[in-house]
VOGU-3710 file (C-alpha; in Angstrom, 3 decimals, decimal comma):
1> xxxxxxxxxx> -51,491/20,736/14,073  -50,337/18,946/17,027  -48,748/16,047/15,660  -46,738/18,415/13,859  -45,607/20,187/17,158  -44,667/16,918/18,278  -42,099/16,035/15,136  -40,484/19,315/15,688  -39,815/19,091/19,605  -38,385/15,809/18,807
11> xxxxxxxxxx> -36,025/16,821/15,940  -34,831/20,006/18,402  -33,611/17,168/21,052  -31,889/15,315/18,685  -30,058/18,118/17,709  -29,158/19,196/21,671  -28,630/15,032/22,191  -25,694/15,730/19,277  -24,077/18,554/20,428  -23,682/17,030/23,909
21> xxxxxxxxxx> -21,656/13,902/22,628  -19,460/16,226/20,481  -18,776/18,378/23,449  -18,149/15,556/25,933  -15,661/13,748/23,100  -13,780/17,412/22,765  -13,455/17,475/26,692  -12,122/13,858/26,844  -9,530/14,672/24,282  -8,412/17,628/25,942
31> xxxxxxxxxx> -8,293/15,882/29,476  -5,791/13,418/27,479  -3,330/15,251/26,373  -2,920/16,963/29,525  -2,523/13,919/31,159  -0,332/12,880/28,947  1,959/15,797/28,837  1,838/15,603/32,833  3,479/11,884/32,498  5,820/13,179/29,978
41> xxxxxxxxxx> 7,630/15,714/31,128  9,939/14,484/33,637  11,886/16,816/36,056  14,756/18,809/35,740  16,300/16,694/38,493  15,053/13,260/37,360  17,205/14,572/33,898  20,209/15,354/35,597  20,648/12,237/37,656  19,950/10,324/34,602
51> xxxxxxxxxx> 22,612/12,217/32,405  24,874/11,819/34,775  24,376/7,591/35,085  24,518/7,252/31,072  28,133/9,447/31,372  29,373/7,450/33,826  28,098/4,149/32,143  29,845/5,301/28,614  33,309/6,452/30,675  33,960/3,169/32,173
61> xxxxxxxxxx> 33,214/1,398/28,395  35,404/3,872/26,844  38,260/2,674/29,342  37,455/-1,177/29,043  37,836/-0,392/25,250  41,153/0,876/25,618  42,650/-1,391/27,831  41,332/-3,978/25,168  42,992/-2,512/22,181  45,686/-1,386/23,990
71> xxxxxxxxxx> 48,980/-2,496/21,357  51,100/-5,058/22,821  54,767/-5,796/21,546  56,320/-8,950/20,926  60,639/-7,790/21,508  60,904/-11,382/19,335  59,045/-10,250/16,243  59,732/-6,566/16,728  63,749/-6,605/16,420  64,571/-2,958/16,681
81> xxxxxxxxxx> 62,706/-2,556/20,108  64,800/-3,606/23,331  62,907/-3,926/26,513  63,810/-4,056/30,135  67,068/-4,999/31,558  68,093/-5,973/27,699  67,851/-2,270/26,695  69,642/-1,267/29,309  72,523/-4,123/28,828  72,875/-2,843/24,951
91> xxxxxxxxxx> 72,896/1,006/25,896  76,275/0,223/28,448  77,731/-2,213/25,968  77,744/0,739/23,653  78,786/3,504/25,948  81,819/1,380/26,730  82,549/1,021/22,718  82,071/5,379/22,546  84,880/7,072/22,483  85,285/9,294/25,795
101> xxxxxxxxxx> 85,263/12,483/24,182  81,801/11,739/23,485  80,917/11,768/26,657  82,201/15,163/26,893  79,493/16,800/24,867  76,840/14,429/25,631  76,047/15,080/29,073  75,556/18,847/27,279  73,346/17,872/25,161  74,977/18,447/21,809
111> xxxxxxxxxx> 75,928/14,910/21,382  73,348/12,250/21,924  73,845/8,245/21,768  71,035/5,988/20,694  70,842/1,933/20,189  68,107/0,517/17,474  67,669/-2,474/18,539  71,217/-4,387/18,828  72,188/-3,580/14,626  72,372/0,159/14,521
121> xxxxxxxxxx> 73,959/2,363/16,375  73,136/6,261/16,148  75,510/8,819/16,788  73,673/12,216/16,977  75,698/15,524/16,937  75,037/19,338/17,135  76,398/20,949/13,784  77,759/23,568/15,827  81,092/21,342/16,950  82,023/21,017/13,425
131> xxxxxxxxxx> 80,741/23,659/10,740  80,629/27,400/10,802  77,012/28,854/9,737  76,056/28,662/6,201  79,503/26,661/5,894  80,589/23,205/5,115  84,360/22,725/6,550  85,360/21,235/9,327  86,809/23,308/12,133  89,391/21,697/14,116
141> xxxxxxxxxx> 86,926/20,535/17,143  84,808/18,970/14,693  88,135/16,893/13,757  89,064/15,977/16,623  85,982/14,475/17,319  85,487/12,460/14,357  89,157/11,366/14,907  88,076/9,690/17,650  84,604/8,465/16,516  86,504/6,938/13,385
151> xxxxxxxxxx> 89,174/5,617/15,479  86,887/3,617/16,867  85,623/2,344/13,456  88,760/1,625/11,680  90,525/-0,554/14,854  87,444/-3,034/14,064  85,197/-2,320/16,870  82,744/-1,801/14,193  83,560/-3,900/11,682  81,054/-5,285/9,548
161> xxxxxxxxxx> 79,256/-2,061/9,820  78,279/0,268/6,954  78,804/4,166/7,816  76,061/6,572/6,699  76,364/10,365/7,611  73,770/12,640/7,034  73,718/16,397/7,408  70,513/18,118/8,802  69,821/21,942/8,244  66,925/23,991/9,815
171> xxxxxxxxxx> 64,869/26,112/7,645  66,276/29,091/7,260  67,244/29,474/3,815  70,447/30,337/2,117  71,415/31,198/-1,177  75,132/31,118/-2,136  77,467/30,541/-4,721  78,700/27,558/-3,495  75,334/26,295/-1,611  72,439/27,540/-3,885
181> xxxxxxxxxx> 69,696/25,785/-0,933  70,036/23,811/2,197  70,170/20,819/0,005  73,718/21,031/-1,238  74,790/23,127/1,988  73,746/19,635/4,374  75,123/17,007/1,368  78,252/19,638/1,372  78,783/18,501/5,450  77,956/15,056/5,063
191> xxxxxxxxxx> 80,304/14,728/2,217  83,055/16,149/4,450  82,890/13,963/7,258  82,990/11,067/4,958  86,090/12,558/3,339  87,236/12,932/6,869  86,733/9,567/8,093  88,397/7,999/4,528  91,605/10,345/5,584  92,160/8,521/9,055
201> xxxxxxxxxx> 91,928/4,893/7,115  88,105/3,904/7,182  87,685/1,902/3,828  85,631/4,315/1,521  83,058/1,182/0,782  81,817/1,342/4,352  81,008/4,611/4,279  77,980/6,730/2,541  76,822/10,477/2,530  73,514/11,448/2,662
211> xxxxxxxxxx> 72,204/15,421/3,291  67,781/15,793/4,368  68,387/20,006/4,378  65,220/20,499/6,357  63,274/17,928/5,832  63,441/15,488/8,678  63,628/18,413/11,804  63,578/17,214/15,341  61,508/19,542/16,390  59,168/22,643/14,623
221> xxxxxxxxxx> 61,447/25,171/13,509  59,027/27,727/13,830  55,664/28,702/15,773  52,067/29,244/14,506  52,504/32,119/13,369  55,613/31,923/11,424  58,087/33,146/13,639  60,965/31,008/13,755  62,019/29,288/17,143  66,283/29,732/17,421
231> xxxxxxxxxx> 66,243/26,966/19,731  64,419/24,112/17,898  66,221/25,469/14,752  69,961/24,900/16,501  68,412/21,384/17,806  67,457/20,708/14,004  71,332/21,409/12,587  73,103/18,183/13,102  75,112/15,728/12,099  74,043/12,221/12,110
241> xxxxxxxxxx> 76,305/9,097/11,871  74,581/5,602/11,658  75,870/2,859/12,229  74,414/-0,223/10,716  75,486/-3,696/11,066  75,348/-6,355/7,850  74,535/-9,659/8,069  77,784/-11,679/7,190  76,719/-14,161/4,890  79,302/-17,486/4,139
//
């Protein structure tokens, strides 16, 4: 009977002697994980100052980057860009060749005087001096401008030059008889200055017509929402003559 006793006693301690080692292991793992959440959360602060060092650390690679791939241009292999005291050597040069009723309207803003490079010449003009709306003759100002603009061609201060006009419209549309769309209403102007310019002697093979209707505008002719804008739509009706210098070939 006792040695019976005794085998029981010791298979109740190894049971205890068990549950000990699985409660101690549980307790370790749970002493763990908070120490290991403790290490891994940082603070709020710790956070902030370290956003703040990786925004400043991307800003100044975002402007080395740009000053890197910033474009540079080369006035030698880039013809139709003229840079520093050149540019402003060509734009005087052809001032002095404009007619001085230009000037007149330019320094309103309706007539505006551009050099491409030192080839073309662009002579930019507000429809208003020369057609009526939804019209395609010239009115007497108009004439007496272009009188002196092809003055200036035909005595051979642009010789060697072809003559392209092209008439702009904005977007309003217009349906006519005569000008079904704005695409026979801005060929309809260009068409007449040509005519124009033939009339005071410029030799018809120097000159060529061209009309965009409203599809190369300056500026939006209307807003987001549809509306149209009056101004940008007078800036878009113009008259454009350019003037484009061959190469002379022997």
């Amino acid at each position: 009977m006792g040695f019976f006793d005794s085998d029981h006693h010791d298979d109740e301690r190894g049971v205890d002697d068990w549950l000990m080692s699985y409660a101690d292991m549980i307790t370790l793992i749970v002493c763990f994980f908070a120490m290991f959440l403790s290490i891994s959360v940082p603070k709020q602060q710790s956070m902030e100052e370290a956003r703040e060092n990786v925004a400043q650390v991307f800003a100044k690679k975002q402007e080395t980057h740009q000053e890197d791939t910033a474009p540079a241009f080369d006035t030698e292999e880039s013809p139709h860009i003229v840079a520093g005291d050149n540019a402003g050597a060509v734009k005087k040069a052809l001032l002095d060749r404009m007619p001085s009723i230009i000037d007149n309207y330019r320094d309103s803003g309706q007539v505006d005087v551009q050099q491409d490079g030192d080839r073309i010449t662009i002579i930019e003009m507000d429809s208003a001096l020369f057609f009526s709306s939804g019209s395609a003759e010239l009115s007497p100002q108009g004439k007496q401008m272009l009188a002196a603009v092809g003055e200036s061609i035909h005595s051979g201060q642009f010789e060697g030059y072809n003559v392209t006009v092209e008439g702009h419209t904005d977007d309003a549309p217009i349906n006519t008889p005569q000008f079904p769309s704005n695409w026979e209403l801005s060929a309809a102007r260009s068409a007449a200055v040509v005519r124009y310019f033939i009339e005071l002697g410029v030799p018809p093979t120097q000159l060529r017509a061209t009309g965009y209707a409203d599809t190369q505008p300056k500026v939006a002719n209307r807003d987001f929402s549809g509306n149209p804008i009056p101004t940008n739509q007078a800036q878009n009706r113009r008259v454009v003559i350019r003037l484009e210098k061959l190469d002379m070939q022997g």
